[in-house]
N, C-alpha and C positions, 0 to 999 in steps of 0.2 A: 386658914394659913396663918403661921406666927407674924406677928407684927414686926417689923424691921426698927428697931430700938438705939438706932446708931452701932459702930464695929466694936465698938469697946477698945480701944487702944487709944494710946497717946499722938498727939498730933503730931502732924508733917504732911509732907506732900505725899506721900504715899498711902496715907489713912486717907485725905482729903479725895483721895481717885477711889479708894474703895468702900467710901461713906456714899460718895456718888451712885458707884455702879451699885451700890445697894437698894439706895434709895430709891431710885428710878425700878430697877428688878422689882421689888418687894410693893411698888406702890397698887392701887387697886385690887390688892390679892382678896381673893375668897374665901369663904368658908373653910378650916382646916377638914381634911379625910378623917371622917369621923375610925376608918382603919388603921389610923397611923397617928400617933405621938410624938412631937416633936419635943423632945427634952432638954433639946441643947439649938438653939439659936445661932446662927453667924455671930461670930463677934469672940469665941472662945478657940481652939486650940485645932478644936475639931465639931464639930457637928453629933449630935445624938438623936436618934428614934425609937420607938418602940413598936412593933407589930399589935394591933387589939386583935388579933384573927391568927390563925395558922397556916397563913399562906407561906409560899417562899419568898426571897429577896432574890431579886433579879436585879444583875449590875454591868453595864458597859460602859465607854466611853469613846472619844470620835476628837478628832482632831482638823483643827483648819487652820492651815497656813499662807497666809498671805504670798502671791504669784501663784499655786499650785488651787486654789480654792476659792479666792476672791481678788479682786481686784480692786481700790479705793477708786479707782476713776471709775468705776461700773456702778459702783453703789453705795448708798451712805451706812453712818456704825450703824445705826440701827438694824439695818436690812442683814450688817456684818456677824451682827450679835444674833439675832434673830434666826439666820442662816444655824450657825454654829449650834445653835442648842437643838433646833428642830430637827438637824442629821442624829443627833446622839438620841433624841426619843423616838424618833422612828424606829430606834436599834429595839424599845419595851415593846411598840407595837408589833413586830414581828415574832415576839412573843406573848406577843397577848397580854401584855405585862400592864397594870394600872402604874400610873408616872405613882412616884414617893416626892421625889426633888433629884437638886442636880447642884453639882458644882463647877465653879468656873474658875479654872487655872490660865491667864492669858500673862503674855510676854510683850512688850509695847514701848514703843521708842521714848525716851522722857521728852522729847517735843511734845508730845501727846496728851495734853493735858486733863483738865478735872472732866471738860467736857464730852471729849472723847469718851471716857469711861463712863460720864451716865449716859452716853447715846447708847452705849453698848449694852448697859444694864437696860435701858427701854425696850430696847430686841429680844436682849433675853424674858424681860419679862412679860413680855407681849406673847410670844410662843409659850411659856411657863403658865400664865393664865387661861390659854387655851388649853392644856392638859392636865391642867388640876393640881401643875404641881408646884415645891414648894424651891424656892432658892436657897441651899444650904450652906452656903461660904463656896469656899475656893483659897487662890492663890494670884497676886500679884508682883511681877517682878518687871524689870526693867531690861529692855533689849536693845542692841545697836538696829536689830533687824533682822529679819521682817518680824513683822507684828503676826503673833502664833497664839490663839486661843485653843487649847483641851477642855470640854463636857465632859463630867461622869456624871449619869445618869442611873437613879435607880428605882426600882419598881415591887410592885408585887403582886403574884399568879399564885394559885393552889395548882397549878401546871399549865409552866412554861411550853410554850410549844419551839420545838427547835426545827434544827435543816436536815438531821438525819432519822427521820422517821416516813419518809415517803414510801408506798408501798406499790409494787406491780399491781395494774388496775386501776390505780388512785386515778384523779379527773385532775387536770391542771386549770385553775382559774387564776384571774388578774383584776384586782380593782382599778379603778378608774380607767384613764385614758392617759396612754406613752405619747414622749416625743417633743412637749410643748418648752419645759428648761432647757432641752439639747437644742432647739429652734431660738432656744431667746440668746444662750451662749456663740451660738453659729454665728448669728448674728453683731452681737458686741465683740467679737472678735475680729471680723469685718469692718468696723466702725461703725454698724448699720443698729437703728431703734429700732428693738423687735414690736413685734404685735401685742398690744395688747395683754393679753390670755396669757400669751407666752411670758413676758416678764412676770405678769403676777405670780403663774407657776416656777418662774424662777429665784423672784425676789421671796417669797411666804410659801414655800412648800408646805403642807399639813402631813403630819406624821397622821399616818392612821390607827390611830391607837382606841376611840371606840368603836371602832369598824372592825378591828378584829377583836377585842375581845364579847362583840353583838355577836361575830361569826361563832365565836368560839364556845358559846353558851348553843347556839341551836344545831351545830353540824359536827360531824363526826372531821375534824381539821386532825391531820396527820403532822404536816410538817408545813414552815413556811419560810419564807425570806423578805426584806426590804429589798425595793429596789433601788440600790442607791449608785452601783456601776455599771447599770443596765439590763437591761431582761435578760439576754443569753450570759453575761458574764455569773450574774446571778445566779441563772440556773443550771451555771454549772455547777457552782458551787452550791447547789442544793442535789444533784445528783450526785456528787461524789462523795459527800457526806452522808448520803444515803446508800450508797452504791448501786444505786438502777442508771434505767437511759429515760430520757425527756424525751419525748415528740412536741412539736411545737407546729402549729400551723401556723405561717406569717399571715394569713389572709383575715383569722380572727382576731392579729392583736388590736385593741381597739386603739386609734391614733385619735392624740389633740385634735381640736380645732384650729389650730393655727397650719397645720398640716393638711388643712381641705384644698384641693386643687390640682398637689403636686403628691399625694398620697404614694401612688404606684412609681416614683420615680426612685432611684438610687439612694440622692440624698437623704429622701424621706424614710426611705424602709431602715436606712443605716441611724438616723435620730429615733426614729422607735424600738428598735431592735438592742441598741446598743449604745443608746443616747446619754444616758445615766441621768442621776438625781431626780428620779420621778418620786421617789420615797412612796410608789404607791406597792402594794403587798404580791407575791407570788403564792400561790396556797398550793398544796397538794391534800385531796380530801378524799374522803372511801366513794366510790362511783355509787350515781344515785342520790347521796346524801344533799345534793344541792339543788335537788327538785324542788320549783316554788320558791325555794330560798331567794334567790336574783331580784326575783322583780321586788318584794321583800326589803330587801339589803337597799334595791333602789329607791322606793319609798322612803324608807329611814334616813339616808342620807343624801339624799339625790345626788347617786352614784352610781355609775355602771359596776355590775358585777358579771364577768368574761371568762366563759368556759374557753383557753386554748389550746387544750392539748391533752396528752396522757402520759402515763410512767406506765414503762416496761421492766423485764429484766434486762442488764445487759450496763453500758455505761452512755457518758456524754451525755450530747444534746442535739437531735436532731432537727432540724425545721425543712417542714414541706413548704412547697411553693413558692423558696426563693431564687431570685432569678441570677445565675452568675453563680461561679465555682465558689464565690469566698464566703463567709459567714462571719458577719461583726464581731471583734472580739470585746469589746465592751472596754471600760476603764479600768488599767494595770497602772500604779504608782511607777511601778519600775519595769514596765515594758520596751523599755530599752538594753536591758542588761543582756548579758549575754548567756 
């Protein structure tokens, strides 16, 4: 990774917060991708790389805004910055995509001093170092409020795996284990200290980005999604960008352990089902192809890997086994509108 060589501008208070959030981003970094060329440094106009490979470039980006996303009494910048960058690489892992780097555009009250902004570089570069990739600038400005952080994220695949390639017959699997952030959220919203398990999977979610691109090397992987507003809201939108119907059996999703007890209950089926922020992957694969794979996949990462369903033709999402006429709708921004 390029070494962080100070922003290259003239001083003030506002280089002073983004010499910070560099500094902290950039420190303990790794090895550069011996796939990628970094040409242009933070500290210029714009950022530059070069591919050594002929894969593709794969680009997203993810937004968090303070009341809608985090809350300062819930958690510290770290855990803020941290949050923010690890929803937007979750975005490569669902494409199988290896991290390039990422930029950070945030808006923040001038109360908020130098400090603030290398807590927030420490987050990000704490989840950055975990996916190999590199910090490439961004954007700072000054806000009355709230405090609003944007990720763009970019990556590269010799094929991207998208959400409309599910085919009739495909098997539906899930990594890990639903349920454990919407349990720690329930919770602090309550005033109540979650468990454990639950806050960790709340505070440091792990994008799974060598987990699918392991999958993506040994299995015929069709189509997939993050889950980042829940299994069903998810999967719908993996079906109607494919154009089939989902089956989903509620009895296989695999729930947290913060969820043992009260599993079969309401609240719980509705945190698992439609809990969001679990960032962990949806797959749709050619049936058969995940034979032996699982235990596998578990070995490698000590991780479950969860056959729950199938694709038909037809549309939606169905789930067997749920008890009660309604079906969680999962996390909508604007689920209120009309």
């Amino acid at each position: 990774m390029t070494r962080f060589d100070g922003p290259g501008l003239a001083a003030g208070p506002e280089t002073a917060r983004i010499a910070a959030f560099l500094e902290e981003a950039s420190a303990g970094a790794g090895p550069a991708d011996p796939a990628v060329a970094i040409t242009l440094p933070p500290g210029d106009d714009a950022a530059a790389f070069r591919l050594e490979t002929d894969e593709q470039v794969v680009v997203s980006c993810d937004a968090s805004v303070e009341g809608i996303h985090f809350r300062r009494a819930w958690m510290t910048w770290e855990t803020i910055g941290y949050r923010a960058a690890a929803s937007a690489l979750s975005d490569l892992a669902a494409m199988a995509a290896a991290p390039i780097g990422l930029l950070v555009s945030a808006a923040l009250p001038p109360e908020l001093g130098i400090e603030t902004a290398a807590a927030l570089g420490r987050g990000v570069g704490e989840i950055a170092r975990r996916a190999e990739a590199e910090v490439l600038g961004g954007d700072l400005v000054a806000s009355p409020g709230p405090v609003f952080l944007d990720v763009t994220v970019l990556g590269r695949a010799a094929d991207p795996k998208k959400r409309r390639d599910a085919r009739p017959g495909d098997e539906l699997w899930v990594t890990g284990e639903l349920g454990a952030a919407a349990a720690a959220l329930r919770d602090l919203e309550r005033g109540l200290e979650p468990d454990g398990t639950a806050r960790a999977a709340f505070d440091r979610p792990q994008p799974r980005i060598r987990e699918a691109r392991w999958l993506a090397e040994r299995v015929d992987l069709h189509a997939a999604i993050d889950l980042s507003d829940g299994l069903l809201r998810d999967a719908r939108h993996l079906a109607a960008a494919s154009g089939v119907a989902l089956r989903i059996d509620a009895a296989r999703v695999p729930a947290a352990s913060p969820l043992d007890g009260f599993r079969r209950a309401p609240v719980a089926t509705r945190l698992v089902l439609a809990g969001g922020e679990d960032y962990e992957l949806l797959l749709a694969v050619a049936p058969g192809t995940m034979r032996g794979t699982a235990r596998a996949f578990a070995a490698a990462f000590d991780l479950p890997l969860t056959r729950i369903g199938t694709v038909s033709r037809g549309e939606g999402v169905r789930v067997d086994g749920l008890e009660g006429p309604e079906v969680p709708a999962g996390f909508d921004h604007f689920a209120s509108d009309p």
